[in-house]
py3Dmol code that shows the C-alpha trace and the ligand (Angstrom):
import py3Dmol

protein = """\
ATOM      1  CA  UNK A   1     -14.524   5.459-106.969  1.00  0.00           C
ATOM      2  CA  UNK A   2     -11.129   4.166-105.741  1.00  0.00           C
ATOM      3  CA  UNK A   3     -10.953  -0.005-105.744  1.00  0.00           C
ATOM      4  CA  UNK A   4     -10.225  -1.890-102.572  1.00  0.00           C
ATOM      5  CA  UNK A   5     -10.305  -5.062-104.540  1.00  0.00           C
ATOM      6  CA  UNK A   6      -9.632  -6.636-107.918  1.00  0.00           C
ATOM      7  CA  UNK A   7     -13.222  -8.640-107.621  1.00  0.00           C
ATOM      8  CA  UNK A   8     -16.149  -7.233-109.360  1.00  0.00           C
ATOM      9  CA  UNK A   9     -18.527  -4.453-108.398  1.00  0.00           C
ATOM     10  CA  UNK A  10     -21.073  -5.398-105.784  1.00  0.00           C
ATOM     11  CA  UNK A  11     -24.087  -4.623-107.543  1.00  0.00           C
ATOM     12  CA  UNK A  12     -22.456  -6.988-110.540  1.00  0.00           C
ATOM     13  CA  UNK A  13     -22.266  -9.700-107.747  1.00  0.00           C
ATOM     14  CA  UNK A  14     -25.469  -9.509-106.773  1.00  0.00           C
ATOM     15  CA  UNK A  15     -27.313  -9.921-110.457  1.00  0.00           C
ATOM     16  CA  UNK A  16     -25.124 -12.858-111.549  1.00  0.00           C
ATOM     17  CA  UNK A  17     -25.922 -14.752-108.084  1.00  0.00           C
ATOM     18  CA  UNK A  18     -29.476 -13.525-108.028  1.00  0.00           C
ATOM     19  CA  UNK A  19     -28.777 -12.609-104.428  1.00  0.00           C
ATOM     20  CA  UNK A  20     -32.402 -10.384-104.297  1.00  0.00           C
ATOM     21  CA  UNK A  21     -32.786  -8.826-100.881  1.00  0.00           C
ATOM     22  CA  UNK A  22     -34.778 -10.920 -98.523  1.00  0.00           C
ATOM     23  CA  UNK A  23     -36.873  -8.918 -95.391  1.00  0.00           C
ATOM     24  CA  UNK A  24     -37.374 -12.236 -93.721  1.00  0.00           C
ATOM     25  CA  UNK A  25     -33.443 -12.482 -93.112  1.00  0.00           C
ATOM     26  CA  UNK A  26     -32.935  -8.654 -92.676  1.00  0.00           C
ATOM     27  CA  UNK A  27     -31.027  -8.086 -95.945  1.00  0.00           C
ATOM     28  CA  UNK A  28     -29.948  -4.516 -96.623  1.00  0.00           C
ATOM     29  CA  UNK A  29     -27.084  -5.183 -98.622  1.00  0.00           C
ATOM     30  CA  UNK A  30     -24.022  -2.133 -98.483  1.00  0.00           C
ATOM     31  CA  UNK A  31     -22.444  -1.583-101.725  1.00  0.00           C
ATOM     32  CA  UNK A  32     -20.111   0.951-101.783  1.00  0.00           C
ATOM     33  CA  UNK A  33     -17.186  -0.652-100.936  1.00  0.00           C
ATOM     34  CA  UNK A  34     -15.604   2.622 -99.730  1.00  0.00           C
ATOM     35  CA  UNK A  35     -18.048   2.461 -97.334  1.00  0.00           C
ATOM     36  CA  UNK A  36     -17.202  -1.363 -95.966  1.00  0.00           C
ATOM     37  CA  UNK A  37     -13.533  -0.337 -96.047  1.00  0.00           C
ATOM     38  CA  UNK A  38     -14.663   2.777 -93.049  1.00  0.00           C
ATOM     39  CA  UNK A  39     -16.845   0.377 -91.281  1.00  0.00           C
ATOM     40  CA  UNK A  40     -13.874  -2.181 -91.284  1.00  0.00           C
ATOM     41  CA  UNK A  41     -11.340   0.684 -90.336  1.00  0.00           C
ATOM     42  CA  UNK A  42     -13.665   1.409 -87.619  1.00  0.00           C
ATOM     43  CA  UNK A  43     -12.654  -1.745 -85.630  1.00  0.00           C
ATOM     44  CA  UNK A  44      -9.109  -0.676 -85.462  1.00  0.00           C
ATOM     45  CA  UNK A  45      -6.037  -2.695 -86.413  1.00  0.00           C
ATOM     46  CA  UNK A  46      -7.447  -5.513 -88.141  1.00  0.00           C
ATOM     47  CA  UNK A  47      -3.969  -7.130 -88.833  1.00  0.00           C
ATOM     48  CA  UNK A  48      -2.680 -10.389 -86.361  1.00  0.00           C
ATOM     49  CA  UNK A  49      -6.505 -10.219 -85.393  1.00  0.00           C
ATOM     50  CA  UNK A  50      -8.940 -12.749 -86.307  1.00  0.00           C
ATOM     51  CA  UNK A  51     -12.600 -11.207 -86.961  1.00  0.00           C
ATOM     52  CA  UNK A  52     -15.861 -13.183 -86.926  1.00  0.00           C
ATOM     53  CA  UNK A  53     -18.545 -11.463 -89.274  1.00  0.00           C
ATOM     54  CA  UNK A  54     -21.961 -12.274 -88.783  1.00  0.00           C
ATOM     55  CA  UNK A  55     -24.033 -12.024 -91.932  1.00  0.00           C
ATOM     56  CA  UNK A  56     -21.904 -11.179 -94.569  1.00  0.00           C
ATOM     57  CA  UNK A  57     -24.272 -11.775 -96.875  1.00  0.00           C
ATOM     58  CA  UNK A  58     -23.112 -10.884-100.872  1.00  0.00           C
ATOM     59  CA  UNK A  59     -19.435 -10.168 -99.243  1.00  0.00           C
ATOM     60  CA  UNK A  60     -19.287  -6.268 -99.014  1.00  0.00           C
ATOM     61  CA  UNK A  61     -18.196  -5.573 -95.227  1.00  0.00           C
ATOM     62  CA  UNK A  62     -16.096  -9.256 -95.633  1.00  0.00           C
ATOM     63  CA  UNK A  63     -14.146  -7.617 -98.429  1.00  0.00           C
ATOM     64  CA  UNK A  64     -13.502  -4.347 -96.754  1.00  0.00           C
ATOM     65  CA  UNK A  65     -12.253  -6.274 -93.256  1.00  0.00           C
ATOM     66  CA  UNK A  66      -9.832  -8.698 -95.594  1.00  0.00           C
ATOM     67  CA  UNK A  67      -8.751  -5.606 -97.744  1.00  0.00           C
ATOM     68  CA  UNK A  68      -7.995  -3.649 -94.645  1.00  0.00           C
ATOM     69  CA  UNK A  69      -5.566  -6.985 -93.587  1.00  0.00           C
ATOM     70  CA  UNK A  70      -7.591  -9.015 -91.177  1.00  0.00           C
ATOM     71  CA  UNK A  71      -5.622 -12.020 -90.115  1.00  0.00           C
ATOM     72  CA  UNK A  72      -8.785 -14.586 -90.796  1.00  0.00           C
ATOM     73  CA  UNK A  73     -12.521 -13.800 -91.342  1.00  0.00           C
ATOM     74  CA  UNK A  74     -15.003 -16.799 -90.482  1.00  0.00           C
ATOM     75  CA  UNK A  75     -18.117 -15.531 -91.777  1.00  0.00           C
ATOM     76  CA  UNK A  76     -21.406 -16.733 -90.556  1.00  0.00           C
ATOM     77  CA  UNK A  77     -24.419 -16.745 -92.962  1.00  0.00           C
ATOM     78  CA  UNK A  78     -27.720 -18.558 -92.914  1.00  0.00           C
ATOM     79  CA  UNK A  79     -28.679 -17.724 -96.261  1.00  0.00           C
ATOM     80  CA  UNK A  80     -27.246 -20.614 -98.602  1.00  0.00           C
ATOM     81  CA  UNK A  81     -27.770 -18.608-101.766  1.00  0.00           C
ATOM     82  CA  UNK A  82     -24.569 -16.145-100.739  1.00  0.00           C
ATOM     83  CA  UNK A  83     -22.170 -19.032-100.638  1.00  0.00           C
ATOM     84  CA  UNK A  84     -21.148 -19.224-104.169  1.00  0.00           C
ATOM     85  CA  UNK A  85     -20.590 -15.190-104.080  1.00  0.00           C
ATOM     86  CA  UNK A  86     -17.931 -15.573-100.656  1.00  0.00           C
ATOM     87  CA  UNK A  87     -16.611 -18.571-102.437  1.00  0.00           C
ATOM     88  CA  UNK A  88     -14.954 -15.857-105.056  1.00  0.00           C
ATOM     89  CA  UNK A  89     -13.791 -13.468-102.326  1.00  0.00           C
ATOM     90  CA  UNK A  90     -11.958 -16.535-100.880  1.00  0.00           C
ATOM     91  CA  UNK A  91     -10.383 -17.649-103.894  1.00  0.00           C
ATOM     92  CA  UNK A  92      -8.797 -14.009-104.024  1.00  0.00           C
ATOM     93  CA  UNK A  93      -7.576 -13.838-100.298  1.00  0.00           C
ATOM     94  CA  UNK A  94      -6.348 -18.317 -99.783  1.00  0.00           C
ATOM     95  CA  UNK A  95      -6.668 -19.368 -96.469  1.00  0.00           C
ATOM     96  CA  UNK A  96      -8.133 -16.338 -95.048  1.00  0.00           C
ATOM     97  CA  UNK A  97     -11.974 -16.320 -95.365  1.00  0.00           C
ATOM     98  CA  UNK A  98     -13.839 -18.880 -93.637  1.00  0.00           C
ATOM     99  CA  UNK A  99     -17.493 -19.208 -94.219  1.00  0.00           C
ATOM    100  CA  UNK A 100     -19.624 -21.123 -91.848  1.00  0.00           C
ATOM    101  CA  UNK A 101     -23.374 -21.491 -93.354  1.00  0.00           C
ATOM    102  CA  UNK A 102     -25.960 -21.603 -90.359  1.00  0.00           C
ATOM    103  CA  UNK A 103     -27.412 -19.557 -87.876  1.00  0.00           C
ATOM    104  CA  UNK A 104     -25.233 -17.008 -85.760  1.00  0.00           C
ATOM    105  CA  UNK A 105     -27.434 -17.618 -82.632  1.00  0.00           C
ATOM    106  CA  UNK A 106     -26.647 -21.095 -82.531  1.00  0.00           C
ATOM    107  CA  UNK A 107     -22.884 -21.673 -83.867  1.00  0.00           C
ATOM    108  CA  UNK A 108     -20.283 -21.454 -81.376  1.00  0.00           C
ATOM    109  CA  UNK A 109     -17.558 -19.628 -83.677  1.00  0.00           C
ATOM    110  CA  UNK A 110     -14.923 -20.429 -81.045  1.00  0.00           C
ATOM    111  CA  UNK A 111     -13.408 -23.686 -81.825  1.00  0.00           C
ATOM    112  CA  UNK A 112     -12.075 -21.644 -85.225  1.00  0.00           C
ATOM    113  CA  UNK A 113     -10.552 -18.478 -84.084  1.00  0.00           C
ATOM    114  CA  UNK A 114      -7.269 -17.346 -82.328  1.00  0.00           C
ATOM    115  CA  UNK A 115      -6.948 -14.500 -80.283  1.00  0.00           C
ATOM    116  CA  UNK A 116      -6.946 -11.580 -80.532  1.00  0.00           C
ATOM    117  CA  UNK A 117     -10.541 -11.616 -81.784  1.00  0.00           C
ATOM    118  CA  UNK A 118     -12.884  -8.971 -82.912  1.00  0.00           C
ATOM    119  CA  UNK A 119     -16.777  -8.992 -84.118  1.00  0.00           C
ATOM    120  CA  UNK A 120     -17.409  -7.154 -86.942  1.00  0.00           C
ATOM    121  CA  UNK A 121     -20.720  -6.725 -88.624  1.00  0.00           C
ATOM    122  CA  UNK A 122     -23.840  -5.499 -90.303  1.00  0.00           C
ATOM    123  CA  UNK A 123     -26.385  -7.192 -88.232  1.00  0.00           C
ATOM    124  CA  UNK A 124     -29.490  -8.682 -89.437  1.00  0.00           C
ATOM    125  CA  UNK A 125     -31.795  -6.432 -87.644  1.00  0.00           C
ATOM    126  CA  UNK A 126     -33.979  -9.213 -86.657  1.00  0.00           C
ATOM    127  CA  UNK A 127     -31.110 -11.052 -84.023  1.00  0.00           C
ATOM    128  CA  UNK A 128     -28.581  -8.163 -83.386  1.00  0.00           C
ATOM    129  CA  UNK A 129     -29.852  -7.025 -79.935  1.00  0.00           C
ATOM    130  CA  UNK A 130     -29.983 -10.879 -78.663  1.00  0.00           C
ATOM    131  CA  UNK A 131     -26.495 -11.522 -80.480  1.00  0.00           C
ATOM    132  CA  UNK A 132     -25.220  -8.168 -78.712  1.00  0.00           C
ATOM    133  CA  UNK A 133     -26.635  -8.872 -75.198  1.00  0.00           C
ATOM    134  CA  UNK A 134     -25.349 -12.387 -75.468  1.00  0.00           C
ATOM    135  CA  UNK A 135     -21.403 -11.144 -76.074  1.00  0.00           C
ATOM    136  CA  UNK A 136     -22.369  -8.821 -72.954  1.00  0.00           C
ATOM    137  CA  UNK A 137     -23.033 -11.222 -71.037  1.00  0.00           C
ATOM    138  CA  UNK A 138     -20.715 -13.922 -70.896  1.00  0.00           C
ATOM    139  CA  UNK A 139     -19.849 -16.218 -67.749  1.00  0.00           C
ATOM    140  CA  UNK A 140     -16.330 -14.766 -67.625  1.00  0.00           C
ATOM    141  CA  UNK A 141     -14.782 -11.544 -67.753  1.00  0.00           C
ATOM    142  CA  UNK A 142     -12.613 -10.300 -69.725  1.00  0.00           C
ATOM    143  CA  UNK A 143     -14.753 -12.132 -72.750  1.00  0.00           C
ATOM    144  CA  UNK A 144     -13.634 -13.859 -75.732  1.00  0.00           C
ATOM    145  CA  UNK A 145     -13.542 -10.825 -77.852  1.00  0.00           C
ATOM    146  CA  UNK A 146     -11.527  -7.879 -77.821  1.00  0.00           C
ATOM    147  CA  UNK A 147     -14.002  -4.826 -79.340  1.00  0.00           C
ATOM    148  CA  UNK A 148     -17.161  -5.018 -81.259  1.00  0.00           C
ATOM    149  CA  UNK A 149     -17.807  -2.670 -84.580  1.00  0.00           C
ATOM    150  CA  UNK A 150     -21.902  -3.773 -85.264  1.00  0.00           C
ATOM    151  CA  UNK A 151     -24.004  -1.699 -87.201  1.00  0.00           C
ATOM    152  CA  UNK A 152     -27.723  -1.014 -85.430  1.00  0.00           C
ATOM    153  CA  UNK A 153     -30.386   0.713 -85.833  1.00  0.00           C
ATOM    154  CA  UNK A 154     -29.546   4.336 -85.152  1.00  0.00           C
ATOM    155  CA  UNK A 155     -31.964   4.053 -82.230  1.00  0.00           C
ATOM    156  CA  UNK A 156     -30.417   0.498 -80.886  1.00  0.00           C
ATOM    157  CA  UNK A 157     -27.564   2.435 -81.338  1.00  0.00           C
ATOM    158  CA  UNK A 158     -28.523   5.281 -79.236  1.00  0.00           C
ATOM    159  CA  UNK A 159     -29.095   2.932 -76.672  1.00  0.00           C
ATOM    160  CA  UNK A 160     -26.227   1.615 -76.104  1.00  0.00           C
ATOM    161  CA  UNK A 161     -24.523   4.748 -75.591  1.00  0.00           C
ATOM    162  CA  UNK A 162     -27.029   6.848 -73.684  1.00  0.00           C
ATOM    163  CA  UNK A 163     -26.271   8.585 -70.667  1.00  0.00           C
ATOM    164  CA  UNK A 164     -28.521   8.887 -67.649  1.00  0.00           C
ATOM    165  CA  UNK A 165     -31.159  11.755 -67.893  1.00  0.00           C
ATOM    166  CA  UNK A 166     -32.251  10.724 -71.461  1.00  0.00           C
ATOM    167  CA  UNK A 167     -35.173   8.878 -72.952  1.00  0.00           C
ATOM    168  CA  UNK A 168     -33.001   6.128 -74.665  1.00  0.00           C
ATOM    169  CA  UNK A 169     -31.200   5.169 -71.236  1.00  0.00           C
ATOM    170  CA  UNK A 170     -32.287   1.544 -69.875  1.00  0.00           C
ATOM    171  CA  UNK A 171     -30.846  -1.615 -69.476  1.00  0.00           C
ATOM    172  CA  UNK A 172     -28.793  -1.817 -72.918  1.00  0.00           C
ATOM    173  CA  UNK A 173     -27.053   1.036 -71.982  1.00  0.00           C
ATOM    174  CA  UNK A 174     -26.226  -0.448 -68.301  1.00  0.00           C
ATOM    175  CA  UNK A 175     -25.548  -3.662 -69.530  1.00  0.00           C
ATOM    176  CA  UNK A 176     -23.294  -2.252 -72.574  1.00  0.00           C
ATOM    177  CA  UNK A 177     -21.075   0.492 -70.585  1.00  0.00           C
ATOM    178  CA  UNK A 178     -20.705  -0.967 -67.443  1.00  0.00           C
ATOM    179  CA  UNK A 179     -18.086  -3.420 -69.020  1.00  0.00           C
ATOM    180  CA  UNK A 180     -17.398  -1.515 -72.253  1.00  0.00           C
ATOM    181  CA  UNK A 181     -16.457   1.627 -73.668  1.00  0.00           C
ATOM    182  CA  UNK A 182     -18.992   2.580 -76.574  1.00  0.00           C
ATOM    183  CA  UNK A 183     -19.486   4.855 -78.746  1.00  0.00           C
ATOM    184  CA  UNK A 184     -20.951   5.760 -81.926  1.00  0.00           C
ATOM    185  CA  UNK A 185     -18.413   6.152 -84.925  1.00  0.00           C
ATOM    186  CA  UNK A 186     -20.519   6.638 -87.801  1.00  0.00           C
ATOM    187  CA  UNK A 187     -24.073   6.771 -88.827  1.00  0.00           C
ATOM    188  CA  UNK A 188     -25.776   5.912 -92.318  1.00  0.00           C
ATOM    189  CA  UNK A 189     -29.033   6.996 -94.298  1.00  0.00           C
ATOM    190  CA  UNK A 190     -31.228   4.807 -95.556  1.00  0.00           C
ATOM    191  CA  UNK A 191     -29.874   5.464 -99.234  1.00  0.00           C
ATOM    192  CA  UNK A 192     -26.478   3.746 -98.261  1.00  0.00           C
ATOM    193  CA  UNK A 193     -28.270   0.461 -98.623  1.00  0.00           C
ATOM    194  CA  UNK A 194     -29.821  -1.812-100.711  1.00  0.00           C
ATOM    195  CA  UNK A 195     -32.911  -1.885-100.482  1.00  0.00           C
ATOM    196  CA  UNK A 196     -32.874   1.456 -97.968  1.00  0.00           C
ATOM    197  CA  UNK A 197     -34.825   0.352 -94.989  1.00  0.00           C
ATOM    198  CA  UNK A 198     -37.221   2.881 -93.277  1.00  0.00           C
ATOM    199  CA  UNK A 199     -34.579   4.290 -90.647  1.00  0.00           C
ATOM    200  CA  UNK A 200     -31.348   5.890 -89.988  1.00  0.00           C
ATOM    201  CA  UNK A 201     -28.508   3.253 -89.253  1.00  0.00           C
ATOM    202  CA  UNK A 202     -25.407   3.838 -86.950  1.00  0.00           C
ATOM    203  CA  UNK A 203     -21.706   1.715 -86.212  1.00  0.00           C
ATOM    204  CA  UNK A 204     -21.526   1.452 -82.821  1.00  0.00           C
ATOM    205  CA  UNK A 205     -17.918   0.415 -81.853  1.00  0.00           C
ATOM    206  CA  UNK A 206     -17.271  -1.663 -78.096  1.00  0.00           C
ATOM    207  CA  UNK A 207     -13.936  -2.409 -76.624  1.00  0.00           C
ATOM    208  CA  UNK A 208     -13.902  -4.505 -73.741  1.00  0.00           C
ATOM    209  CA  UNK A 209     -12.421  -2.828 -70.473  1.00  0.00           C
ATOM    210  CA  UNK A 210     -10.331  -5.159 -68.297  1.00  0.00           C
ATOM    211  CA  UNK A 211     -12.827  -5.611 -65.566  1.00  0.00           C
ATOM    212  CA  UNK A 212     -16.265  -4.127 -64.794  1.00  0.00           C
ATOM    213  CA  UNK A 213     -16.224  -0.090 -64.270  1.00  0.00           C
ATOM    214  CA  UNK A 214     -17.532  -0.473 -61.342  1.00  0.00           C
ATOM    215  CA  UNK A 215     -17.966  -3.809 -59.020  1.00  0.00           C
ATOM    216  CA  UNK A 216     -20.910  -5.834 -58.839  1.00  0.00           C
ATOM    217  CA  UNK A 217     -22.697  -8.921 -59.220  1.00  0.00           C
ATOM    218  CA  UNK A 218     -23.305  -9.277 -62.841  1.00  0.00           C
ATOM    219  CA  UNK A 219     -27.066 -11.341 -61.807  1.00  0.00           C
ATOM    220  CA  UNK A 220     -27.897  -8.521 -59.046  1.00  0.00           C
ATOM    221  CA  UNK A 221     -26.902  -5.588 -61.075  1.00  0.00           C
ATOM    222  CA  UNK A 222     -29.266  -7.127 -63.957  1.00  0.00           C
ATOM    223  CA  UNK A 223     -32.209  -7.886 -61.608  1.00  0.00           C
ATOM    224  CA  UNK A 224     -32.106  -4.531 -60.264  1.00  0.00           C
ATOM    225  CA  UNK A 225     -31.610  -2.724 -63.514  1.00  0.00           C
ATOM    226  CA  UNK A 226     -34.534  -4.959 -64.970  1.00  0.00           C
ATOM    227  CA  UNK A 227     -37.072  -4.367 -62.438  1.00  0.00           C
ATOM    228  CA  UNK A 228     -36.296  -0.695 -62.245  1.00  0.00           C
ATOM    229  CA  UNK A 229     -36.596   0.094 -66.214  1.00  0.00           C
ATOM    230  CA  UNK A 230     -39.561  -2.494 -66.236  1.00  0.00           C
ATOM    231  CA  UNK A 231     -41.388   0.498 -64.518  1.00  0.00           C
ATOM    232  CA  UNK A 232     -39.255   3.745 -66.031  1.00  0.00           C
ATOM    233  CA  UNK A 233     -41.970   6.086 -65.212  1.00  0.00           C
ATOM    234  CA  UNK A 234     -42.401   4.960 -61.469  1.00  0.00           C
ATOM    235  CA  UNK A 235     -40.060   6.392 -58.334  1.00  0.00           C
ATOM    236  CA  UNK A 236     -37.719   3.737 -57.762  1.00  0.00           C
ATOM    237  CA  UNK A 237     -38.905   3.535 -53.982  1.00  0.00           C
ATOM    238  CA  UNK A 238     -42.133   1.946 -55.703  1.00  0.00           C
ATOM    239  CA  UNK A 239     -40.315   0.038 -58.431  1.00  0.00           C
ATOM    240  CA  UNK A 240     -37.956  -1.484 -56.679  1.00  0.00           C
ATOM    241  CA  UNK A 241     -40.462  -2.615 -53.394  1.00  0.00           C
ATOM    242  CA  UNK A 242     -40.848  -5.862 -54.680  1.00  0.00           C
ATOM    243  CA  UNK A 243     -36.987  -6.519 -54.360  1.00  0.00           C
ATOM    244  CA  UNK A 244     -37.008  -5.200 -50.820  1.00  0.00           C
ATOM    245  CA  UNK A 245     -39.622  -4.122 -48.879  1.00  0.00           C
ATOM    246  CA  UNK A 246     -37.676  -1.366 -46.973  1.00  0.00           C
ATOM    247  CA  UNK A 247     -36.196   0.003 -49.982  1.00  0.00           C
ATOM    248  CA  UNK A 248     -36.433   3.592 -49.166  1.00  0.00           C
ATOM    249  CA  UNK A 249     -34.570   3.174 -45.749  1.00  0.00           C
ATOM    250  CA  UNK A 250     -31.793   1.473 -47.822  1.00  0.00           C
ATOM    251  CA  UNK A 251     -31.878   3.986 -51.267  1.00  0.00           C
ATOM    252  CA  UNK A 252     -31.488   6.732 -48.568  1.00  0.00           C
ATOM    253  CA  UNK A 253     -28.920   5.446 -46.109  1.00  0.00           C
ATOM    254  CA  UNK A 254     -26.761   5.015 -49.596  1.00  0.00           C
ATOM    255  CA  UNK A 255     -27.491   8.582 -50.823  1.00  0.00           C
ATOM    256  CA  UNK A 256     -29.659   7.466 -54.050  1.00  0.00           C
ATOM    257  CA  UNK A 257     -33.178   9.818 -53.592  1.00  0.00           C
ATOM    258  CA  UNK A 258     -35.937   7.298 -53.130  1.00  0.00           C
ATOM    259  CA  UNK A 259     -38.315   9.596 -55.380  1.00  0.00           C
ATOM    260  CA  UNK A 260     -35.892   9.538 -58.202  1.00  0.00           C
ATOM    261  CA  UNK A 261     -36.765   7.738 -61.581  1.00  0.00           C
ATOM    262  CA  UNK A 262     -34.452   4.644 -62.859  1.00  0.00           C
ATOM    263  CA  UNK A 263     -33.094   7.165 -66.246  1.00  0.00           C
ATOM    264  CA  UNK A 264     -31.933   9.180 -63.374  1.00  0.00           C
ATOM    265  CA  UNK A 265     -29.834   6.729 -61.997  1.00  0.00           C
ATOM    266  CA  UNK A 266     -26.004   6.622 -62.689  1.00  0.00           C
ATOM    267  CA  UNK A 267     -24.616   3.261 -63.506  1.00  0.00           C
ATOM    268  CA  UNK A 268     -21.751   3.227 -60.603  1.00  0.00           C
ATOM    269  CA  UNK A 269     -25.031   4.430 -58.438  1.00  0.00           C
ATOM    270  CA  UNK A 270     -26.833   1.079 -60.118  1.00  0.00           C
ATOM    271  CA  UNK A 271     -23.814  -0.835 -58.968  1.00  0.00           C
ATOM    272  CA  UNK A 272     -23.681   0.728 -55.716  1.00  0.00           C
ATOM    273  CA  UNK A 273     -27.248  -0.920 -54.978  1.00  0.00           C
ATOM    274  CA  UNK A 274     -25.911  -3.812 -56.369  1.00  0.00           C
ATOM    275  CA  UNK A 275     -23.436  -4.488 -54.082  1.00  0.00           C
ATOM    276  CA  UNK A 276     -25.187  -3.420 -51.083  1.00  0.00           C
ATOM    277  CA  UNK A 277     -28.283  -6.301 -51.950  1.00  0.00           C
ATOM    278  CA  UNK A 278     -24.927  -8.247 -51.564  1.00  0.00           C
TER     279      UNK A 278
END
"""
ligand_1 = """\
27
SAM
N -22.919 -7.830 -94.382
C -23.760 -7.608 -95.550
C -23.679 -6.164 -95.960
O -23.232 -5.356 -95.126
O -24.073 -5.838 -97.079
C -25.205 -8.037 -95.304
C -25.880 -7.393 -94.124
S -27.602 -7.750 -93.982
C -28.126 -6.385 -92.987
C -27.710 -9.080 -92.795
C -27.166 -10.440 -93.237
O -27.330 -11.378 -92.151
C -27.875 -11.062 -94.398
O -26.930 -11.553 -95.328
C -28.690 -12.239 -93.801
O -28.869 -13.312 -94.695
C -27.822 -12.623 -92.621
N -28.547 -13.268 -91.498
C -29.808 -13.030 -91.073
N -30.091 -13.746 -89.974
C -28.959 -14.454 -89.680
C -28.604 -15.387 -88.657
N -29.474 -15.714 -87.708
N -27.367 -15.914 -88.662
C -26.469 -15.575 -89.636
N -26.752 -14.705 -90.624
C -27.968 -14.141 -90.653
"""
view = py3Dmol.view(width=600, height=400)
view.addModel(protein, "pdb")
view.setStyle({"model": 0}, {"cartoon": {"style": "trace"}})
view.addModel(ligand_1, "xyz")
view.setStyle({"model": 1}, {"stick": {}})
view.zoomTo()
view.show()
């Protein structure tokens, strides 16, 4: 195996810090450094960018993203114990890794980074859909971030990028490609990690479009997409009645077949109601 690094082997890491795999914080550790230097690549041109990694946990994905020649890495990590393990990968790249220890979901990386800035991570399975629909979501547009390279679930991954007609289309997917382009770049058995969880795991990778796809009222376009998918299996002219009592008189005078279930429903037709509830 070629090395990306001059540090030690992951798995050599791991013993001498005692860094055993805790469920409670989602810890599947990735060891093949190989592997850390795709998932890094994955995110495009890492150099003059500045990459926040949530969870880096024992350092594998933080050493791939410095190796490939990110600008800076701040690394956010609630579990203490990992410190002493990123302090070494720091020592080998001065000035470039920043570690933050605390919880992702309530540190505001900001006030550290310059643009242009990219996520990068191996989420902790237990926060990556809030952390994901949070950097969605933002009160402005074009967000603070440029693309996102996250590694999901395969189905959470699925999700994101499903197209209307199948099962895994909802509101991630809505939320995800009205704004983004996304796609999955690579997916992962269980063996590629340590401990293997139960499931398939996939890199989805987000860039940030400009502005919207289509234009709409980012809390309209989330109330309508909620209530319909809140009743997926119902015809939208009963799902949607409690948003307007003469819905079918409006999904018809705008073309969109009252009788038609919300996974049937394209996004710019989504954003088309949108705009018409005004
Ligand atoms: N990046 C490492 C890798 O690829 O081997 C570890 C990935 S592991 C799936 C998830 C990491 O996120 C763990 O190191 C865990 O301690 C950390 N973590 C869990 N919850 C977190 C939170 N709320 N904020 C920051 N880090 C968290």
């Amino acid at each position: 195996m070629s090395q990306i690094d001059t540090l030690p082997p992951l798995r050599d890491v791991i013993t001498r810090h005692d860094l055993r795999a805790k469920k409670s914080l989602g810890q599947n550790f990735l060891l093949d450094l190989n592997l850390t230097a795709r998932i890094a690549r994955a995110a495009g041109d890492l150099a003059g960018a500045d990459i926040i990694e949530v969870g880096p946990g024992p350092g594998g994905l933080t050493r791939g993203l410095l190796a490939e020649g990110a600008r800076k890495v701040l690394a956010i990590e609630k579990d203490g114990r990992c410190l002493p393990a990123l302090a070494e990968i720091g020592a080998v790249y001065p000035g470039r890794l920043e570690v933050l220890e605390g919880d992702a979901l309530e540190i505001d990386p900001l006030t550290h980074l310059s643009p242009p800035i990219k996520i990068v991570a191996n989420l902790p399975y237990n926060v990556g859909t809030e952390l994901l629909v949070r950097w969605l979501t933002p009160k402005v547009w074009p967000p603070f971030w440029t693309s996102l390279t996250l590694m999901f679930q395969k189905e959470v991954a699925e999700r994101i990028v499903a197209k209307p007609g199948t099962k895994a289309y909802g509101r991630l997917a809505i939320l995800a490609q009205w704004r983004c382009d996304a796609r999955i770049v690579l997916t992962l058995p269980p063996s590629a990690f340590t401990p293997p969880p139960k499931i398939d795991s996939a890199v989805v990778h987000l860039t940030a479009l400009p502005e919207p796809r289509f234009p709409a009222d980012q809390k309209t376009l989330e109330r309508i997409v909620a209530t319909a998918f809140n009743q997926r299996r119902k015809m939208l002219r009963a799902s949607l009645r409690g948003l307007d009592p003469q819905i079918e008189a409006r999904l018809e005078r705008l073309g969109i077949r009252p009788t038609a279930r919300a996974e049937e429903i394209s996004l710019e037709d989504f954003c088309m109601l949108a705009r018409d509830f005004g």
